[in-house]
C-alpha positions as CSV (number, residue, x, y, z in Angstrom):
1,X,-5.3,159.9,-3.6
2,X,-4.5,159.4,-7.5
3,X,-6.9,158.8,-10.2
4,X,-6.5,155.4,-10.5
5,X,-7.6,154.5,-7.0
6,X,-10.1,156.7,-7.4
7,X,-11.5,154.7,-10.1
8,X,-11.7,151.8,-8.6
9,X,-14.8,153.3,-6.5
10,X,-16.8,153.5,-9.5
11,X,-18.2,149.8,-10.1
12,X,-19.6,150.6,-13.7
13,X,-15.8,151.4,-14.8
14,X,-13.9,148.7,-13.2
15,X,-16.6,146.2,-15.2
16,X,-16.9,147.6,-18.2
17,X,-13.8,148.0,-20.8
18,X,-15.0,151.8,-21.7
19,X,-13.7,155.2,-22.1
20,X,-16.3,156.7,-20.6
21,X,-16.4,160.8,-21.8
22,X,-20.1,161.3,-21.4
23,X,-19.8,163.3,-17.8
24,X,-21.7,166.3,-18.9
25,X,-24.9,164.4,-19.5
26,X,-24.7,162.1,-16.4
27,X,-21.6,161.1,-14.1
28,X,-20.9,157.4,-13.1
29,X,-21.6,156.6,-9.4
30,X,-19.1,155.2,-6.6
31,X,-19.9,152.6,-4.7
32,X,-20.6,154.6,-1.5
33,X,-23.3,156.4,-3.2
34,X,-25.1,153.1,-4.3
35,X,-24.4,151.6,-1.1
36,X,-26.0,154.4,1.0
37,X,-29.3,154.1,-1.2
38,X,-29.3,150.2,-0.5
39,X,-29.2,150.8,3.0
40,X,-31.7,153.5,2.9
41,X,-33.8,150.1,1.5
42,X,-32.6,147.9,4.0
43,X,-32.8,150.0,7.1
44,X,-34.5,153.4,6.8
45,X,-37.4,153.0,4.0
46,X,-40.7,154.8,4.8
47,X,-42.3,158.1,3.7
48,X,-41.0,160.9,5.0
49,X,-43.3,163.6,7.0
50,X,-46.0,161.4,7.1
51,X,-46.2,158.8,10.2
52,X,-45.7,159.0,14.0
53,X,-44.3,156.2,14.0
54,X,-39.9,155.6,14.7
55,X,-39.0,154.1,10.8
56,X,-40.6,157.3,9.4
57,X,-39.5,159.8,11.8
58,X,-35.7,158.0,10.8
59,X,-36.3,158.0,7.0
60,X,-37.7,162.2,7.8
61,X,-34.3,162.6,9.7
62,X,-32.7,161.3,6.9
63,X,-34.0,163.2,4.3
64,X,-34.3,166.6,6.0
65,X,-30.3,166.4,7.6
66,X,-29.8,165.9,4.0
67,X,-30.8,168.9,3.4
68,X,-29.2,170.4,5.8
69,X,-26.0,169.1,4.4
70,X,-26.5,170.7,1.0
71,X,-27.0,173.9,2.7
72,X,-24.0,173.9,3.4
73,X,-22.4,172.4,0.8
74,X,-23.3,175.7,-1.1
75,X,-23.9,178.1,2.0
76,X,-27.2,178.8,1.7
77,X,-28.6,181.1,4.9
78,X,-31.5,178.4,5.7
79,X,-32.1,174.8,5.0
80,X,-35.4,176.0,3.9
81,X,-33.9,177.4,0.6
82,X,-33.1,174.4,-1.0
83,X,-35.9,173.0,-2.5
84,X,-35.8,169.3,-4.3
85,X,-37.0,168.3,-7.4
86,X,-36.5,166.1,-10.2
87,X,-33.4,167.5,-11.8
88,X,-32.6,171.3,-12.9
89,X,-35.1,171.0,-15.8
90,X,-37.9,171.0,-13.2
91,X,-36.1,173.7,-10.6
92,X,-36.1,176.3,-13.7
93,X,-39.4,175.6,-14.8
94,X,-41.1,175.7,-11.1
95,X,-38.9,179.5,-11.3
96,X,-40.6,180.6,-14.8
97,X,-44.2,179.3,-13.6
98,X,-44.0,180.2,-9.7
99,X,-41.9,183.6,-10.5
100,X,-42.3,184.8,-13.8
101,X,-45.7,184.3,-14.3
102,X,-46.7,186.6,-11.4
103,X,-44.0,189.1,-11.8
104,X,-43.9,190.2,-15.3
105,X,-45.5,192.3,-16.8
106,X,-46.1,194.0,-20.7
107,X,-42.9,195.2,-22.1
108,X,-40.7,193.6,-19.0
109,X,-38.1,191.6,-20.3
110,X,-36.0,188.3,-19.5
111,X,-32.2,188.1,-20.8
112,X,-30.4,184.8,-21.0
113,X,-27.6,183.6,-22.7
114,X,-27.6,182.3,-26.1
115,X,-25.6,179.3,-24.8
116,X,-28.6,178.4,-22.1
117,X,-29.7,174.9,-22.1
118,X,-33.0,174.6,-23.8
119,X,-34.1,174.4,-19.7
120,X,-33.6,177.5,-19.4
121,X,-34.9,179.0,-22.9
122,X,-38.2,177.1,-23.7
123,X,-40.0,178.3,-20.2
124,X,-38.7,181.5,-20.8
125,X,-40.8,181.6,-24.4
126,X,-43.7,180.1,-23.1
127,X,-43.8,182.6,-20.1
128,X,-42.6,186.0,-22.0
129,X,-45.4,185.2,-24.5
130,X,-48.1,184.9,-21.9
131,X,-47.2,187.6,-20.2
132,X,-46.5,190.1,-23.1
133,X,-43.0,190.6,-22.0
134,X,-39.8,190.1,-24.2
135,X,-36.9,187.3,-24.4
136,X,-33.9,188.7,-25.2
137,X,-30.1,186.8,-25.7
138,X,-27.2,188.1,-24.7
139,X,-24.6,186.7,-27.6
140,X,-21.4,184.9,-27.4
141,X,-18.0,186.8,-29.3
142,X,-15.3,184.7,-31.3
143,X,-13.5,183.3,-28.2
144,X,-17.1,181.6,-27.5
145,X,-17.1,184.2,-24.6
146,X,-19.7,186.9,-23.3
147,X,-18.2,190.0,-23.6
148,X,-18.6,193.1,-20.6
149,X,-20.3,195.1,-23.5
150,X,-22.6,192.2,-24.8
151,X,-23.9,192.3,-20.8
152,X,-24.1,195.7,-20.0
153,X,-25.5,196.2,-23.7
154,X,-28.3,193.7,-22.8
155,X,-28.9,193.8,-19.1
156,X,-30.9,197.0,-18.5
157,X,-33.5,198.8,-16.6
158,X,-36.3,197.1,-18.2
159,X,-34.7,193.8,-17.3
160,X,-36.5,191.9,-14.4
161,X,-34.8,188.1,-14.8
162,X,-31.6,187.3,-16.0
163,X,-31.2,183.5,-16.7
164,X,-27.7,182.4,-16.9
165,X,-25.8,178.5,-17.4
166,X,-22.7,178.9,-15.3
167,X,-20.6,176.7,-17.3
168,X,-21.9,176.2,-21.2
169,X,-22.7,172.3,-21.6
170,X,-21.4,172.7,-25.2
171,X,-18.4,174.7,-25.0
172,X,-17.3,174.6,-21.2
173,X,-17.2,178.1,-21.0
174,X,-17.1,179.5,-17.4
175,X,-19.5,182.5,-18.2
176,X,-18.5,185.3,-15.1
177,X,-21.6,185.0,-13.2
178,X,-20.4,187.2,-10.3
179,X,-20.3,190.4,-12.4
180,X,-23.8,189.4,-14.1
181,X,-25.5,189.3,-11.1
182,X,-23.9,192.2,-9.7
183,X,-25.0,194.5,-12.8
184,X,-28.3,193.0,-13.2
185,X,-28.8,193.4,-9.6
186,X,-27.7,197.7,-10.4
187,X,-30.7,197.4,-12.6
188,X,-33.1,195.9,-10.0
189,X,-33.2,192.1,-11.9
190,X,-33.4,188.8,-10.4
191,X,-30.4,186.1,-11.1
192,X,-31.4,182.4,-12.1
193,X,-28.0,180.8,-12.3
194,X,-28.1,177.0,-14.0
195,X,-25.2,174.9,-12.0
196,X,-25.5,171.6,-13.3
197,X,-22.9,171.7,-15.1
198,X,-20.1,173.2,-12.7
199,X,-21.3,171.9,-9.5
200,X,-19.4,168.9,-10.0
201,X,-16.1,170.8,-10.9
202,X,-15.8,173.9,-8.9
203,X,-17.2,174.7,-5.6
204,X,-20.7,177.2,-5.5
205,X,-21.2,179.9,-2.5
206,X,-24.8,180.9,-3.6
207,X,-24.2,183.8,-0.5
208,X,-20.7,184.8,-2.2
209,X,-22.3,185.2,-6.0
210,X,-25.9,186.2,-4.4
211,X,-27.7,184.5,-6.3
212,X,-31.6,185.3,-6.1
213,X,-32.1,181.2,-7.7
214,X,-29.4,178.2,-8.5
215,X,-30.0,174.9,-9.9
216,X,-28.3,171.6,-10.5
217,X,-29.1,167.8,-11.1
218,X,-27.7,165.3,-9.1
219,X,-26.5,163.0,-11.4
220,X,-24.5,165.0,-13.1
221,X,-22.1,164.9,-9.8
222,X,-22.3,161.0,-8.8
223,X,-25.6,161.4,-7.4
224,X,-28.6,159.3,-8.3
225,X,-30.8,160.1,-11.8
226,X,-34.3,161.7,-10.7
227,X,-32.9,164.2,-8.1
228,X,-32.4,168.1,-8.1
229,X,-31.7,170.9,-6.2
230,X,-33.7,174.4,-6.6
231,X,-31.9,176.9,-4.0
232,X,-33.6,180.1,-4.0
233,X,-33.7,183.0,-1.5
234,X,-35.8,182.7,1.9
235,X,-37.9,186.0,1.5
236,X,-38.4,185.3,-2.9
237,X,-39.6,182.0,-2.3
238,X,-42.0,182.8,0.5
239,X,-44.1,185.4,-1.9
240,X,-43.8,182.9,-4.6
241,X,-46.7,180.2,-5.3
242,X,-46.8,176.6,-5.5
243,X,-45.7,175.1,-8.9
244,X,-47.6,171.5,-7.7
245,X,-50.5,170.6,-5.7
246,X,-51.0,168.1,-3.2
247,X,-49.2,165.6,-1.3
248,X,-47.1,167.4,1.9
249,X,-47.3,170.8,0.3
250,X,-50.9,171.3,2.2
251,X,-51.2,172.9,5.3
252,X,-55.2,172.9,5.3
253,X,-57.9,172.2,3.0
254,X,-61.5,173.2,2.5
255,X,-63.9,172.5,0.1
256,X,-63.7,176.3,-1.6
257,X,-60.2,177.1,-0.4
258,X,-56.8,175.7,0.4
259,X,-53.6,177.2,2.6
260,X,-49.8,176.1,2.1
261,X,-47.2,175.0,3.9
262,X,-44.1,177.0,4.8
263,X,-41.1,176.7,3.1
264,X,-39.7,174.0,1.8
265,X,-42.7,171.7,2.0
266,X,-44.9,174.1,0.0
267,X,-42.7,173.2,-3.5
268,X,-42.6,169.6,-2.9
269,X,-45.9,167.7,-3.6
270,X,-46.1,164.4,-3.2
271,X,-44.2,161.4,-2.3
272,X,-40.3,162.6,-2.9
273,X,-37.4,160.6,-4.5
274,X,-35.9,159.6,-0.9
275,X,-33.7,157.4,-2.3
276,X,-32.1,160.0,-4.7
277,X,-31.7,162.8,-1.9
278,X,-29.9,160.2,0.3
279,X,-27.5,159.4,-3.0
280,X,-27.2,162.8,-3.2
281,X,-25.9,163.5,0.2
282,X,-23.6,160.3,0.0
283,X,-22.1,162.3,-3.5
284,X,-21.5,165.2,-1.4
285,X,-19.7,163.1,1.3
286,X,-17.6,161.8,-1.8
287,X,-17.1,165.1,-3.3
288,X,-16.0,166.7,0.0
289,X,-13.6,163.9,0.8
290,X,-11.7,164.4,-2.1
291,X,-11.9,168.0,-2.0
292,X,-12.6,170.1,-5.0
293,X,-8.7,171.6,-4.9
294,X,-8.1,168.0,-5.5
295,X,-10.7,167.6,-8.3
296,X,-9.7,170.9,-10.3
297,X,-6.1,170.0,-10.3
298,X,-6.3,165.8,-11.7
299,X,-9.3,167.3,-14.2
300,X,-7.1,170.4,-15.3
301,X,-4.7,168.1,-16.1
302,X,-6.8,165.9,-18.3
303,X,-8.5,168.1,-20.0
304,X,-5.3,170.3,-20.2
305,X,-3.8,167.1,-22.2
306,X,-7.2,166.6,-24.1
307,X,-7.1,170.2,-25.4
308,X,-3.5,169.5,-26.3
309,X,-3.7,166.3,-28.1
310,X,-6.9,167.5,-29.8
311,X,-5.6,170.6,-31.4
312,X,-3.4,168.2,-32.9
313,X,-5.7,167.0,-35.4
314,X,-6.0,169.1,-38.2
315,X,-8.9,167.3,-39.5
316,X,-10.8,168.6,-36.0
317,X,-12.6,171.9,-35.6
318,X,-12.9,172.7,-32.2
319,X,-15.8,174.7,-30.3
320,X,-13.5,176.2,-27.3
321,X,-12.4,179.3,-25.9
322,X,-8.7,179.6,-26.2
323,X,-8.8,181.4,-22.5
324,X,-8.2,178.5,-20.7
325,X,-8.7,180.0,-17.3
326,X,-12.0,180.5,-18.6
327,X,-12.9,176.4,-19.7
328,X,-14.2,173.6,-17.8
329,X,-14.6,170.1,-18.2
330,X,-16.1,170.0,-22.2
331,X,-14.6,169.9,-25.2
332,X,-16.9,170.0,-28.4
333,X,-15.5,169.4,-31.7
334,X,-16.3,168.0,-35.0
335,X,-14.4,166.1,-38.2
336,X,-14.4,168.1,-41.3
337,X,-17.1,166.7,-43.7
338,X,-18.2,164.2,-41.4
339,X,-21.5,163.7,-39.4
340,X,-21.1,163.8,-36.1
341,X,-23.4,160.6,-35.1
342,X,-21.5,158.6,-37.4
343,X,-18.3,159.8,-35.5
344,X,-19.9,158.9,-32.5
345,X,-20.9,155.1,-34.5
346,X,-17.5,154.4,-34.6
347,X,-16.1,155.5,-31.5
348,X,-18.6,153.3,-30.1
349,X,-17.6,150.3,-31.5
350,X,-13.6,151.0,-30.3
351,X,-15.1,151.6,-26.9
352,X,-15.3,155.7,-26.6
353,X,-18.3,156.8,-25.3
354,X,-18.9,160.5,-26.5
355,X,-22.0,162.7,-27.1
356,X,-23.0,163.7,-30.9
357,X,-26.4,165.8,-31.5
358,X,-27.3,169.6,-30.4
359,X,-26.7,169.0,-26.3
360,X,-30.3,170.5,-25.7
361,X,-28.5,173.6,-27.0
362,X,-30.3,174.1,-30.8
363,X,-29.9,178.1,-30.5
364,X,-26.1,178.4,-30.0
365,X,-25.4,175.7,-32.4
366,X,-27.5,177.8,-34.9
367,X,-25.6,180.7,-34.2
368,X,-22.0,178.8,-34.8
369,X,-23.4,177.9,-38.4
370,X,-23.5,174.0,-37.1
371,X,-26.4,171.3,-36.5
372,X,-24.8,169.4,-33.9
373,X,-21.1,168.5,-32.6
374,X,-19.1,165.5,-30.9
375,X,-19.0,166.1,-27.4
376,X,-16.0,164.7,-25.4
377,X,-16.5,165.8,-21.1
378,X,-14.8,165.1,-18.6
379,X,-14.8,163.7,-14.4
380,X,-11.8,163.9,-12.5
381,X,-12.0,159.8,-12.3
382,X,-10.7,160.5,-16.5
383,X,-7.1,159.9,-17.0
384,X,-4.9,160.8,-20.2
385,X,-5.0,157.3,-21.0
386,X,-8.6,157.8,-22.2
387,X,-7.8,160.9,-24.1
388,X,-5.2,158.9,-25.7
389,X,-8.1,156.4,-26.4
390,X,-10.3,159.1,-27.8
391,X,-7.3,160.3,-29.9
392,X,-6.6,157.1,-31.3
393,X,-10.2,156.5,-32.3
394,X,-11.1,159.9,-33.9
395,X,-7.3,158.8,-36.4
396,X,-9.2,155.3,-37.1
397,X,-12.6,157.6,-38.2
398,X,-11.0,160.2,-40.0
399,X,-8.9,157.0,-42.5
400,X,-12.4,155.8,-42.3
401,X,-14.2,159.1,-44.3
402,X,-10.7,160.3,-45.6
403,X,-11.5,159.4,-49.2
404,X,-14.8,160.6,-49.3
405,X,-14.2,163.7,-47.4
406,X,-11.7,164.3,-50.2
407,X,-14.5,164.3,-52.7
């Protein structure tokens, strides 16, 4: 299977005369993931868990064997462990409120990356404050890298969570989440590992990493907007507390008192996006049938090309470790002199649909001594042909500004 008939499963592409580089913030759909949510409609709509009666035992079938499904796709122990929400931004904040308001304490303290998704940051100042315990960032070195020192320098015994993006949305750095949670778990810490942005690019054994938590959003790997994934370990989530209230996360209520439901019912209140954990399984179907050896080796080869043609440019400064073993799918970069929403602007308007602002990432882009980059990331349904495309339209912007960047 090449790229281009892989494209032509993505209905948005084949309509639209785009080059579409805007993966890292959502990923385009194939028509067998749209296809399976209009037949959820047309066949199988009613609420799950709640009637005796045979459409919504089918649409609970549904929605529970897809659960199943992801399970496996990231061999989790029990079904029970993956938990869904709206996308990753909910999973970490049902983690800081459920987890880290009950089990820190004065003086504890929560490490994360200084390249975290503000996700995975803002909870983590809300809930350190309340609970008199301290946020500390572990920082990235001149290859845009986390360094075994930095780590082991930061990750210590008064350490009780250790929040980590798996692959940086603004740098595509693979950051080696193995070895963190392998030290922090030396030091008696809890791992919270943020996926969502290398679950659609490399394959995820939450048993092979042991991972106490893991999170992604669906859309960001062909699946449906308004769907995530919260995995966390059986015997952590059953001592944890509900993060809603209500709905199917009741077992019995009283008018003084209320008991839970088991796992996973007691994190999911209310009515649930059905529709977006049926996409979601039909994205894993997709994602499985090409196979991610597949996937790595057409999107190596793009971005391979990208990083290539980009350092080309001597008018570009680019955000990106030069280990390339140790990069994935993003590529940030800015022009010299010029804003990078006005790059953006005028990539637009030749077609070349990038990202330009802070990527939810304000603290690392701090740290770099910048406001905000261009943003250029990549699916495996890219070809060099777009890069050429992206190439081709940065030369037209930088003739555009050349005289006043000059001044």
């Amino acid at each position: 299977m090449n790229v281009e008939d892989i494209k032509k499963d993505f209905p948005l592409l084949e309509n639209r005369e785009i080059t579409y580089l805007d993966n890292g913030a959502t990923a385009q759909k194939p028509i067998q993931v749209i296809k399976a949510i209009e037949e959820f409609y047309e066949k199988s709509n009613a609420n799950p868990h709640r009637g005796a009666y045979e459409l919504s035992i089918e649409a609970t079938e549904e929605y529970e064997s897809t659960r199943a499904k992801i399970a496996k796709f990231i061999n989790a122990k029990h079904s029970e462990e993956i938990i869904f929400s709206k996308n990753a931004t909910e999973s970490l904040n049902l983690i800081a409120y459920s987890y880290g308001m009950d089990n820190l304490k004065k003086d504890d303290e929560v490490v994360i990356s200084i390249m975290e998704h503000h996700s995975n940051l803002v909870p983590w100042q809300k809930i350190t404050k309340a609970t008199g315990s301290k946020l500390k960032y572990m920082y990235i070195n001149e290859d845009f890298e986390l360094s075994d020192e930095e780590i082991k320098n930061k990750i210590t015994d008064k350490t009780k969570i250790v929040g980590i993006t798996h692959v940086s949305n603004v740098l595509g750095t693979i950051n080696p989440v193995k070895k963190i949670i392998q030290y922090a778990h030396e030091k008696g810490a809890i791992v919270i590992v943020d996926a969502s942005q290398s679950i659609p690019h490399m394959k995820i054994d939450v048993q092979d990493l042991d991972a106490d938590f893991l999170v992604f959003s669906g859309h960001k790997m062909l699946a449906p907007l308004g769907i995530g994934v919260l995995y966390g370990k059986k015997e952590i989530l059953d001592k944890m507390t509900p993060f809603l209230m209500g709905g199917d996360m009741i077992e019995y209520v009283y008018e003084q008192e209320t008991t839970f439901a088991p796992l996973p019912n007691k994190f999911e209140a209310g009515t649930q996006n059905v529709e977006g954990v049926i996409g979601l399984g039909a994205a894993i179907d997709y994602i499985e049938n090409i196979g991610y050896n597949k996937i790595h080796d057409l999107e190596s080869e793009v971005v391979s090309y990208a990083r290539q043609e980009l350092s080309k440019l001597d008018y570009l400064t680019l955000y990106l470790t030069p280990n390339v073993q140790n990069h994935c799918s993003v590529i940030s970069f800015n022009i010299k002199g010029v804003h990078p929403h006005d790059v953006a602007s005028i990539l637009d308007s030749e077609k070349v649909c990038i990202r330009a602002g802070n990527h939810c990432a304000q603290p690392l882009l701090r740290s770099l001594g910048i406001d905000s980059t261009c943003r250029a990331s990549f699916c495996f349904y890219n070809t060099k042909e777009d890069v050429d495309n992206l190439v081709k339209a940065l030369n037209k912007t930088y003739r555009m500004f050349k005289k006043y960047i000059n001044k």
